[in-house]
N, C-alpha and C positions, 0 to 999 in steps of 0.2 A: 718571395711573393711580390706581385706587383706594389707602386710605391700608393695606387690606387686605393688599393684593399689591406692596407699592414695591418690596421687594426684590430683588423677578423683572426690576425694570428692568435690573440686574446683567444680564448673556450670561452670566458662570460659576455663577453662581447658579442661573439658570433651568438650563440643562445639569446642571448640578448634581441641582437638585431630582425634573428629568424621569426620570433615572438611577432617584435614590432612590424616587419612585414604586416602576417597576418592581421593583424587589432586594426595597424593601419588603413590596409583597403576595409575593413569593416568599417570605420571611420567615416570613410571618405563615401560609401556607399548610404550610411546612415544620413550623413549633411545634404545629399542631395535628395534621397527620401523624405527626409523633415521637410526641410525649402518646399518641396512638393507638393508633401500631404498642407501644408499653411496656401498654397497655393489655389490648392485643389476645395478646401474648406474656407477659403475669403474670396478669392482670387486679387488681392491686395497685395501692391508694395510694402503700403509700409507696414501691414501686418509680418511682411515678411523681415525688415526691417527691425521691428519691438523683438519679435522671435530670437532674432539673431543679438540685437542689443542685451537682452536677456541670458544669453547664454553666457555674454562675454562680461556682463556687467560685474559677477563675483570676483574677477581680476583683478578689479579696481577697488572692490572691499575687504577680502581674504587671503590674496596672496600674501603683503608684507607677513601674516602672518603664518601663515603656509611656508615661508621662508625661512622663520624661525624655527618651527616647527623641523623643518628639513636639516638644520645645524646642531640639532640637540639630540633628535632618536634617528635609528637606522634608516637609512634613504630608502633598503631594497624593500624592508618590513613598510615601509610608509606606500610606496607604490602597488605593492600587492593590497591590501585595503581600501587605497585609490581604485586603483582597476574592477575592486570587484564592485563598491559606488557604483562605477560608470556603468557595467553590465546592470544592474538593477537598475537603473535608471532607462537603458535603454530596452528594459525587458518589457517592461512597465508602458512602456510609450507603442512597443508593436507589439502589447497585447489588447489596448485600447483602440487602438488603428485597427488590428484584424477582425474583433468582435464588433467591429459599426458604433464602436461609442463613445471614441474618441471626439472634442470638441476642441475651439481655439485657446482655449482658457488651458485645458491640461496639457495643448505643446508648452505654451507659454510657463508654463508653473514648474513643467519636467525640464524645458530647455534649463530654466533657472538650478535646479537641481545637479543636472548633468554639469554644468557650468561651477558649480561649487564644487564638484568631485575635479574637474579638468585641472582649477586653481589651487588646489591642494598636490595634485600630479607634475602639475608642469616643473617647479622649481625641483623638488627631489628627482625628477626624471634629468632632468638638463645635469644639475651637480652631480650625479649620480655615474655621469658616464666617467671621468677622470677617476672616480674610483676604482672601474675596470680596465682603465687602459694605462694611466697613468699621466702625468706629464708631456711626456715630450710625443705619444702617437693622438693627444687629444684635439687639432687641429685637424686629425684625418679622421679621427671616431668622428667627429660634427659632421663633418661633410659626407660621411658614411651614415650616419643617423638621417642629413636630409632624406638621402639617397632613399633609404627605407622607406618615411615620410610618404617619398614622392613618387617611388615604387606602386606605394598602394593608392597613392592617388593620380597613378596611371590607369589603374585596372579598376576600385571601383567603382569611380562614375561612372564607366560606361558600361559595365556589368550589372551595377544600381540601373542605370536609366533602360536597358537591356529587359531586367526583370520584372519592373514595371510597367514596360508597355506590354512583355509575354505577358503579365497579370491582370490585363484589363486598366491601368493608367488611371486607376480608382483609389480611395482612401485605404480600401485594405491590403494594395497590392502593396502600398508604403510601406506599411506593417509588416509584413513577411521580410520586406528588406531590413527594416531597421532592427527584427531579432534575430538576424543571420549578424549581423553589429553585437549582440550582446552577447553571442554563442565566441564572436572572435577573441573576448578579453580570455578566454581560457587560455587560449595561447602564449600570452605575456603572464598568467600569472603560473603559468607551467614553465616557464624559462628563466622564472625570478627561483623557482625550488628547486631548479635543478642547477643552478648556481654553486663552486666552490668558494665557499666563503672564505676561506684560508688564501684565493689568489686576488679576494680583493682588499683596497687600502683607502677604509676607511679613514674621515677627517675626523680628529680627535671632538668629542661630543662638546659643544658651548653651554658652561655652565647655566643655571638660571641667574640673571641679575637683572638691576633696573638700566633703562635707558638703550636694549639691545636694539630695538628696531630704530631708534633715534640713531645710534650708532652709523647702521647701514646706510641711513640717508647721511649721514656727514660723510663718511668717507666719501658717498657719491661728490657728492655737491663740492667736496677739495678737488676735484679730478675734472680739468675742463676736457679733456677726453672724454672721459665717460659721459660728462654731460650733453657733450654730441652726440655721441651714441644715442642717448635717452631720447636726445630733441629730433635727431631724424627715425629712428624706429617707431616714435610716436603718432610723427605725421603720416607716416607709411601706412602706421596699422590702422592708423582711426579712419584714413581718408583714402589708402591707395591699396589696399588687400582687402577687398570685401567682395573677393570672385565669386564666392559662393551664393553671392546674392545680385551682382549685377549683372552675371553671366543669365542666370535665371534671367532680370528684367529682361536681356538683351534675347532672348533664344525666343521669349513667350510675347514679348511688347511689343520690337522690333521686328523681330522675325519672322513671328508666328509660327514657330514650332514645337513639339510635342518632345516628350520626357526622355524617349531616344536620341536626339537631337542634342537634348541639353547633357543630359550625360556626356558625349561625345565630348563636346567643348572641354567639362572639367579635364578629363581622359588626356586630348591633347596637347593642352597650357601643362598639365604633370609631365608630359615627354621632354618639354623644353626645363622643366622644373629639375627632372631627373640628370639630364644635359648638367645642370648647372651645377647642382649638388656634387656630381662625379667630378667637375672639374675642380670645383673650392676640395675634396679631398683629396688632389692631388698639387693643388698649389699650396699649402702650411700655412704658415705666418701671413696672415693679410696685412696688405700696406695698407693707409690712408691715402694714396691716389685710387687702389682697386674699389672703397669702401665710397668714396664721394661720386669718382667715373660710373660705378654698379646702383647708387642713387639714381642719378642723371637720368641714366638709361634705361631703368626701369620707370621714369617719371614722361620721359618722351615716349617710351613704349605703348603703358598707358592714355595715353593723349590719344596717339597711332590708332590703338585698339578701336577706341570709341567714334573714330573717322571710317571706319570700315564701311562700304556701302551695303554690301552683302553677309550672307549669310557664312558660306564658304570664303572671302576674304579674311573673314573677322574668327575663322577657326584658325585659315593656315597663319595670321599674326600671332597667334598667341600661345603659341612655343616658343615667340621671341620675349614677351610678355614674362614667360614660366622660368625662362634661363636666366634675364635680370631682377628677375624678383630673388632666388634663390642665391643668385651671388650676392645679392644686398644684403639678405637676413643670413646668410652665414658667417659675413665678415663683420658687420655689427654681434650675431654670437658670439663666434671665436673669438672677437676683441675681449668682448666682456668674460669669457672663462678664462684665457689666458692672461689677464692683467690685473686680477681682484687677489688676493689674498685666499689660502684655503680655508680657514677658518669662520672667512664672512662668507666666501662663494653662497651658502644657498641662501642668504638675505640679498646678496646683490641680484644674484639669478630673477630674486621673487621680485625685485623694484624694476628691474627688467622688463620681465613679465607683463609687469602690471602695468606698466607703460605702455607697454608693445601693445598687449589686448584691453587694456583698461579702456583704453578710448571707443570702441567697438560702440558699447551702449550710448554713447553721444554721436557717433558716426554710424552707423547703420540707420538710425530711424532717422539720422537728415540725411544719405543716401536714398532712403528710402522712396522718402517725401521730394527730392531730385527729382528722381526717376518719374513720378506720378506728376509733376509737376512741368519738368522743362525734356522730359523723355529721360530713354533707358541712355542714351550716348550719353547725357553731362556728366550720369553716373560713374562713370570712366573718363573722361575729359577735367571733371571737376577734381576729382580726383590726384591726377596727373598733374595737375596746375598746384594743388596745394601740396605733395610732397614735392616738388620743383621747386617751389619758393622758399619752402622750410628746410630743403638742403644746402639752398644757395644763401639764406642768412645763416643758419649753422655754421657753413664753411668758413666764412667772413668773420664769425665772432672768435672760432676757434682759432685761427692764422693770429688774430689779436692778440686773447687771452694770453695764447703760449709765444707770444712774438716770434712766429714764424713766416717763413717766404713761400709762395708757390712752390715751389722747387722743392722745399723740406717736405711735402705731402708726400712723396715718393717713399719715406723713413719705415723700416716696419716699425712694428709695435715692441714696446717694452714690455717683460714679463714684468709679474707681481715679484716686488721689494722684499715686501712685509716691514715698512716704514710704519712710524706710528701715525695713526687713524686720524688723529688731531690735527698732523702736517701735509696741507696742499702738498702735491707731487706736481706741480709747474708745467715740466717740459715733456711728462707724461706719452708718449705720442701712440697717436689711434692704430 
């Protein structure tokens, strides 16, 4: 098998991944649906912005222990419960859209709900996959999960934004898309039961004690690796990946175009996304020059974007957009699954996590308020500038920290030790 695709040679993997397809473009069809219908019912930024802050803000209160949670009872049992949350959640939300009685109040209150089930999903999904592949094919399972990811978020937005304007480009046309979203989770949780349990390898269960979530943050905080990792995915996520709502400003503010239109966009930025994902599974071990250079690039990309004069300029950039973004966040992944300990993986996963999307609810509603402010471009420019400068102090501190040279940035990564939790690991490299 290609060096692509090894980890499909898994059975639970491939089930797995076939699942996530589905669920995913459901996903991805639903976020531009939502964004929509907030659209369509305020016609407001920064409603659009609270929305989305909302969704992501459970990240930042429930993961650490959604993390725990994932280290002590079964990952696959934990994810199926997950999934079906998120389908009630999105049942809920396009049956209120379809019957005309939907209001900004119950996106607001369901984003938040949907958002509690995501936070409790995300850390067991992430840790979950080294289960079925193992150690040494899980640098290509990641880049194979983008793929998936990105897969369906080639095809939903612009099958979302497709269905929406065949439906009249109205409140309830939303709705019909967002429970074709909730019909999708059958598909992962048909793939988590048809699973042999016997070919997966589970992490031995962590007892209950005190101070486990204390725990996770010290091992973080010894590890100036990690803590770059933390500090550039942070800026990324709060400030530089909030496409789903500045692509909107940009299609609707900027452009002035319509739900066909905007769908498109998502659809094309996922082609360079998918690009990117195929290539992190076939490159393994990310260095720390791929992880800083794949910052960079996705920080000037964004800048780029938001310079775009047209309409059709600022689609065909953002496949370049979609490819640096995805090399970023797979090498900051992979770093952090492949260099944590198995025991802690799904509390590191969840600080992770939380980092990554905690920031959302502090970044989407000042994106928001950008856009309505100095226009839909700062939203992308502004952006761009602040994961650029929190890459380039990260770099600096970290070369420090570990007294290393430019040159040494080229190093792969160390796997996990299993050193005691207590003892800095120094020369740790990203």
């Amino acid at each position: 098998m290609s060096p692509t695709f090894q980890a499909l040679s898994v059975r639970n993997f491939r089930l797995y991944s076939l699942g996530g397809v589905v669920s995913n473009t459901g996903t991805w069809m639903q976020r531009v649906a939502q964004d929509w219908l907030v659209l369509e019912l305020t016609s407001s930024g920064s409603a659009l912005g609270i929305t989305t802050g909302l969704q992501f803000l459970p990240f930042l209160l429930v993961t650490p222990f959604a993390g725990l949670i994932a280290d002590r009872y079964s990952k696959r049992l934990m994810l199926a419960v997950t999934q079906a949350s998120l389908a009630l959640s999105a049942g809920l939300l396009g049956l209120l859209a379809v019957t005309g009685l939907v209001e900004v109040w119950h996106v607001y209150v369901l984003a938040l709900l949907f958002g509690i089930g995501t936070a409790f999903d995300a850390p067991a999904r992430q840790s979950f996959v080294v289960e079925m592949v193992g150690h040494d094919n899980l640098p290509n399972a990641v880049g194979l999960n983008s793929a998936s990811f990105n897969l369906g978020r080639v095809i939903g937005p612009g099958v979302a934004g497709l269905l929406i304007a065949a439906l009249g480009s109205g409140v309830g046309a939303t709705g019909w898309v967002i429970l074709l979203n909730a019909v999708s989770y059958v598909a992962v949780i048909g793939s988590l039961r048809a699973m042999r349990t016997s070919e997966l390898s589970p992490s031995p269960p962590v007892p209950r004690a005190k101070g486990a979530l204390r725990e996770g943050v010290r091992y973080v905080t010894s590890r100036p690796d990690l803590i770059f990792v933390f500090v550039v995915a942070f800026a990324a996520g709060t400030f530089g990946l909030n496409f789903q709502m500045t692509t909107a400003l940009m299609a609707t503010s900027e452009f002035h175009k319509g739900a066909g239109e905007f769908g498109l966009l998502g659809s094309v930025m996922a082609v360079g996304s998918l690009a990117g994902a195929l290539l992190a599974a076939r490159r393994g071990h990310p260095r720390k020059l791929v992880l800083v250079l794949a910052a960079v690039a996705f920080a000037l990309a964004e800048i780029v974007a938001g310079l775009m004069p047209t309409y059709w300029l600022f689609a065909a950039w953002l496949p370049i957009v979609g490819i640096s973004a995805l090399t970023l966040l797979n090498s900051l992944q992979t770093v952090v699954q492949l260099t944590v300990d198995a025991e802690i993986r799904g509390r590191i996963m969840a600080l992770y996590m939380m980092v990554f999307m905690g920031g959302t609810p502090v970044g989407a509603p000042v994106i928001g308020w950008v856009g309505e402010t100095f226009g839909a471009r700062w939203t992308l420019i502004g952006g761009g500038l602040a994961t650029l400068l929190a890459v380039v102090l990260a770099t600096a501190w970290l070369m420090r920290a570990q007294q290393i040279r430019w040159r040494d940035i080229s190093l792969h990564p160390s796997p996990a030790t299993s050193p005691e939790l207590s003892e800095p690991r120094g020369r740790v490299s990203v």
